[in-house]
N, C-alpha and C positions, 0 to 999 in steps of 0.2 A: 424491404431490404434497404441498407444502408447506401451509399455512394460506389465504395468498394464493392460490397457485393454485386452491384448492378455493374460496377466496371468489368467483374470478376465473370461474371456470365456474359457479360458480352464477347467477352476474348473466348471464351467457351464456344460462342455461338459462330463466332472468324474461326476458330479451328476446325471446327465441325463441318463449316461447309469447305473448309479447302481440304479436304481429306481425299473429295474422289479426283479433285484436280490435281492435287500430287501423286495420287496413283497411276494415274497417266500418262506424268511427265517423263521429261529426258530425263531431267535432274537424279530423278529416284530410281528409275529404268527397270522396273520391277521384274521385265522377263529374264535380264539375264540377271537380275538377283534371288531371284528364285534357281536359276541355272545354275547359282555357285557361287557368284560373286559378292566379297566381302566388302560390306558399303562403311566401313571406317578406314581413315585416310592414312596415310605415315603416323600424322603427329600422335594420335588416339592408340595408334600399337605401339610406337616408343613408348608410353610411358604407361598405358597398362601392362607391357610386358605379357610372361605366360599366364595368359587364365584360366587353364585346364585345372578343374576339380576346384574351382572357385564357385563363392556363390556371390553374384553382381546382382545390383540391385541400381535397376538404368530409370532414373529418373527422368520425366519429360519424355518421356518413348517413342511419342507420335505412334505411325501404325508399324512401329519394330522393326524398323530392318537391321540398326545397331543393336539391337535387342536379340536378333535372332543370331548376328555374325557371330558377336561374344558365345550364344549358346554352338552354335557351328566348330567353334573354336574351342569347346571344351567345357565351359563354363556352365553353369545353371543359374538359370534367370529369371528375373521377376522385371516387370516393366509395369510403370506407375505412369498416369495419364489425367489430363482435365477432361481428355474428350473423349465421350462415350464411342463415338460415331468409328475414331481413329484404334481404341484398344478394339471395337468389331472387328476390323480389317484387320487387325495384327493376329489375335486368332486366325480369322480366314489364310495369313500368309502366313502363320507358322504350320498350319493345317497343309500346305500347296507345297512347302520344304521339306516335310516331314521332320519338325522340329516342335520342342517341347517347350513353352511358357507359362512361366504364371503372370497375370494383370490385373493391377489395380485401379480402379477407377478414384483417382481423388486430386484435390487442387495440392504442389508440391507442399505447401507451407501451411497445410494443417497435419497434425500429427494423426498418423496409423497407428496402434499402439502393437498391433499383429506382425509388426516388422520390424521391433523394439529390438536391436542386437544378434540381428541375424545375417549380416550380411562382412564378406570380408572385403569386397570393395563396393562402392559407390559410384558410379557413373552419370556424369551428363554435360551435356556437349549442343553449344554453337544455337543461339540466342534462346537460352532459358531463362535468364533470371532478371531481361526486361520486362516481362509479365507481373511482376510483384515488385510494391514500394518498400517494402523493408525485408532485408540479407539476414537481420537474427532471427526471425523463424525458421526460414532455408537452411541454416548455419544448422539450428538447433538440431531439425528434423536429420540432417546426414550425421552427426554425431550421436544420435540417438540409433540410428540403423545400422552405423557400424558394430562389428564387434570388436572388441580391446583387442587392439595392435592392426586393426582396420585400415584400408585405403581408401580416400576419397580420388578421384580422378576427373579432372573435370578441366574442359576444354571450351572458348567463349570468344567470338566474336569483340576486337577492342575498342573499351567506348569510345576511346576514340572518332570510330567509325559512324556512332551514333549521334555525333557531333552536329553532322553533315544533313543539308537536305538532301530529298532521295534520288537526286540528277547529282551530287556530289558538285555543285557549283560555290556555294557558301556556307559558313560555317551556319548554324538556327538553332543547336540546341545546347544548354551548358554541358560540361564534361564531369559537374557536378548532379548531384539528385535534386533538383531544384524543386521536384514536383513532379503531377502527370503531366505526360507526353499525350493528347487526344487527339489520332488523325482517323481520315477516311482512308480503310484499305482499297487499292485499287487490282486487283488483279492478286498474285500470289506474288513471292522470293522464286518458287518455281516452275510457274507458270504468270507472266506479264500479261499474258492476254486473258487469263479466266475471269470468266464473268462473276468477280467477287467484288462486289462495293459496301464495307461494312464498317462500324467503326472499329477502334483498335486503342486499349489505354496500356502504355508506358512507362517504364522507367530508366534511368540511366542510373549506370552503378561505378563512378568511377574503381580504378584498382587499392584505394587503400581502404576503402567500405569493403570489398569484395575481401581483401585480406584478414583486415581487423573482425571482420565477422567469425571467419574460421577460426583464428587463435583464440577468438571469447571466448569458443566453446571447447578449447581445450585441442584442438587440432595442429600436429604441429609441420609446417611448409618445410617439404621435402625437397622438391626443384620447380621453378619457374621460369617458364621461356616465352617469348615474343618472337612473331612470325612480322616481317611485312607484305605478306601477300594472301589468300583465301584460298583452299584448297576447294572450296564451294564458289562459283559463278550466281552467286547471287544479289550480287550491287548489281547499278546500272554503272555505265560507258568503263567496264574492264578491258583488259588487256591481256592471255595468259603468255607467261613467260618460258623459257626454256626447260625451267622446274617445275612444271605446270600446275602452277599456284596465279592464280589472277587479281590485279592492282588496278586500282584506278586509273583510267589513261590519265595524264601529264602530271601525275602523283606517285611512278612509278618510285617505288623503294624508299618513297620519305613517311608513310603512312604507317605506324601499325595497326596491323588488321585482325591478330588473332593472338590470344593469351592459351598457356597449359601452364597447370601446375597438378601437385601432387601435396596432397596432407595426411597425414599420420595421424589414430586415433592412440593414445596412451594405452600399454597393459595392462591388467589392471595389475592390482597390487596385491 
């Protein structure tokens, strides 16, 4: 295998084992997501609006819980994955809902050609597209999934955020794609104490890469909004505020922490 590929399985092999340790967490709180509760946040239903009789196709799925809300919610789903270990669990947890998915096991940014124009939205959300060094495959593959007059929807931690080392003390990394990012993972985002020590490779995607990727492939930007705060607790030394969205302590409101936007696939002709 190439450099990539070996980067590529190693983030395979970090996801894999933090699967059972996110099952367990607060964070994901699976009892009462199983009970009912829909684990996508404000900003993620603003702007997918009604998904009933929709067919979404949630990339990055991890073991489905936004996977299962949207099917809860009406929808009919397909959820795509690097990690074999996390699409197991996602069956077992659609199974424990009594809810319906289809899952695919594959890296986002090689093409499926079984999901070529199937799909009327596109979903995914809150750090996926650090995982890979180049946005025009990712680009390619959601405009190849949609169907003509398609939505993409997709919500992202901002590089900004990425900026920072992981105590948020100094800035360490550019806000450009400079290269790989190679750290030693210590623990989980939602769980700090799991005993995960593995590596982890990187990228930073400032937003006019993230942009110019989607309009290449003919997608055209419907609305775009910035957050400065996280509706997920998953930085270290936060703060949650009255809107209960959580900032960096002594960073409160100067940082943005989270991008949404929305893009359009053309009809066809």
């Amino acid at each position: 295998m190439n450099d990539l590929e070996n980067q590529f399985e190693a983030n395979r092999a970090l996801w894999n084992a933090r699967v059972q340790h996110h099952l367990g967490s607060k964070m994901y709180d699976v009892e009462s997501f199983v009970a009912g509760r829909n684990s996508l946040t404000a900003l993620e239903l603003e702007l997918l609006g009604d998904v009933r009789g929709k067919r979404i196709l949630h990339m990055q799925c991890h073991f489905g819980q936004d996977t299962l809300s949207l099917a809860r919610m009406g929808a009919t789903m397909t959820g795509l994955d690097i990690s074999d270990v996390a699409l197991d669990e996602a069956k077992k947890l659609a199974e424990a809902c009594d809810l319906t998915g289809s899952w695919v096991l594959s890296n986002v940014i090689e093409p499926v050609p079984a999901l070529d124009a199937k799909f009327d939205v596109v979903y995914t959300s809150y750090g996926t597209i650090g995982w890979f060094p180049d946005l025009k495959p990712w680009a390619a593959n959601i405009a190849r999934y949609l169907k003509p007059g398609g939505q993409l929807v997709f919500v992202e931690f901002h590089p900004v955020m990425w900026m920072f080392d992981n105590a948020f003390t100094h800035v360490q990394y550019a806000y450009f794609n400079r290269g790989v990012i190679a750290e030693e993972e210590q623990g989980t985002y939602a769980d700090r104490d799991a005993p995960v020590a593995l590596p982890s490779y990187g990228w930073n995607h400032d937003l006019g890469e993230v942009l110019t990727a989607l309009l290449d492939v003919g997608l055209r930007i419907e609305r775009f909004v910035e957050l400065d705060g996280s509706p997920h607790d998953c930085f270290a030394n936060t703060v949650q505020g009255a809107d209960g969205l959580y900032r960096i302590k002594s960073m409160e409101s100067k940082l943005p922490m989270v991008y949404g936007l929305t893009a359009r696939k053309e009809q066809a002709r």
